[in-house]
C-alpha positions in Angstrom: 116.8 61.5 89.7 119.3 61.6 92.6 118.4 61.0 96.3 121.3 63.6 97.3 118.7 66.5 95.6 116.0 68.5 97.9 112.3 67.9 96.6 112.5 71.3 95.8 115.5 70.7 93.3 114.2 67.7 92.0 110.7 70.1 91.2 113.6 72.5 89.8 115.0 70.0 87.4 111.6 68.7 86.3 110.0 72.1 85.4 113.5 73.3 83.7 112.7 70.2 81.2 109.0 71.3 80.0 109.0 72.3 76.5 108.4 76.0 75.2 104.8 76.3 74.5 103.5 73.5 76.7 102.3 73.6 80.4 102.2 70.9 83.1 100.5 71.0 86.5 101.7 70.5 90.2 99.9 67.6 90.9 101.6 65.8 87.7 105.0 67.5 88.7 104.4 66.0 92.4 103.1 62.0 90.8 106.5 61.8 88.6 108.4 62.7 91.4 106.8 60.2 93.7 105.1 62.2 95.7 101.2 62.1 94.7 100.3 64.4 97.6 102.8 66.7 97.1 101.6 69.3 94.9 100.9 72.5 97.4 104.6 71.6 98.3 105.2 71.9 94.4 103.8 75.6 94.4 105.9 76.1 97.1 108.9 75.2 95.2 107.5 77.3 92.1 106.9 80.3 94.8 110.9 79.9 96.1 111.4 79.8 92.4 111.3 83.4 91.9 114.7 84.4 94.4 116.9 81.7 92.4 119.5 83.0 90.4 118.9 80.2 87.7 116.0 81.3 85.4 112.6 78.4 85.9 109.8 78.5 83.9 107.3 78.4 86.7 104.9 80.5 84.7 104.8 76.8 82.7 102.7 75.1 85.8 99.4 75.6 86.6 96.5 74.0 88.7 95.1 70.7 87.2 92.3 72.6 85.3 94.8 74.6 83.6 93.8 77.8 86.0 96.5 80.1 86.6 96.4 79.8 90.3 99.9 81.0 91.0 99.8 84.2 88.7 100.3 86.6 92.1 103.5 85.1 92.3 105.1 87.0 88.8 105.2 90.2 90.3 102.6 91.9 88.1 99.2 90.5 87.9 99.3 89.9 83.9 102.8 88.9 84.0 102.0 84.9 83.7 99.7 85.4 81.5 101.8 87.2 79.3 104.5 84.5 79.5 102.4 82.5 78.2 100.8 83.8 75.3 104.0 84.8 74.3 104.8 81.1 73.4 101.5 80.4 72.1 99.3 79.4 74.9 95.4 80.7 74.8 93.8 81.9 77.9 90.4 83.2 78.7 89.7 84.6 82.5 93.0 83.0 83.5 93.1 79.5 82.1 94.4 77.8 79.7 91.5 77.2 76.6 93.7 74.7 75.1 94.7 73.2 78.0 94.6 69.5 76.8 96.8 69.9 74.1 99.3 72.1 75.9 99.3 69.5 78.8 102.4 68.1 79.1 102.4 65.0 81.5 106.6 64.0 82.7 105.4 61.2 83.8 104.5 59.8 80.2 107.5 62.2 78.5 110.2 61.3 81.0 112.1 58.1 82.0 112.8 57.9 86.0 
């Protein structure tokens, strides 16, 4: 990934890259980008996702149990949840039941 990009960006360019139907979390987001202890500065980057012009699947990352911590953030309290299940994902009480199989890890999918 370039140097010139802001870590937000480079968050932005990963997430735009996770496949329909499968979820990643902040904290793998924040390793593949080098930045292990990164991942509140991850949601952050999912949060300023929302006034972009570009459409990114932030409802695609969760917390690293699969919990849909950032579901305030969709402007309707179901709305992540419904993004979801609409490609496939299971949820009970907010988390993903599926969650290892949905998991999608950039650092094993993606090349640096």
């Amino acid at each position: 990934m370039s140097a010139e990009l802001s870590f937000f960006e480079k968050v932005y360019a990963v997430v735009e890259l996770i496949p329909y139907g499968r979820v990643t979390s902040y904290g793998a987001i924040a390793r593949y980008l080098g930045s292990g202890g990164s991942s509140r500065m991850v949601g952050w980057a999912m949060n300023a996702s929302h006034q972009m012009l570009q459409h990114i699947p932030a409802h695609r990352v969760v917390n690293r149990n699969g919990l849909l911590t950032g579901k305030h953030h969709f402007g309707g309290e179901d709305t992540m949840k419904q993004l979801l299940e609409s490609e496939g994902i299971v949820l009970e009480n907010d988390q993903i039941v599926n969650f290892n199989e949905a998991f999608w890890d950039p650092s094993k999918e993606l090349e640096l």
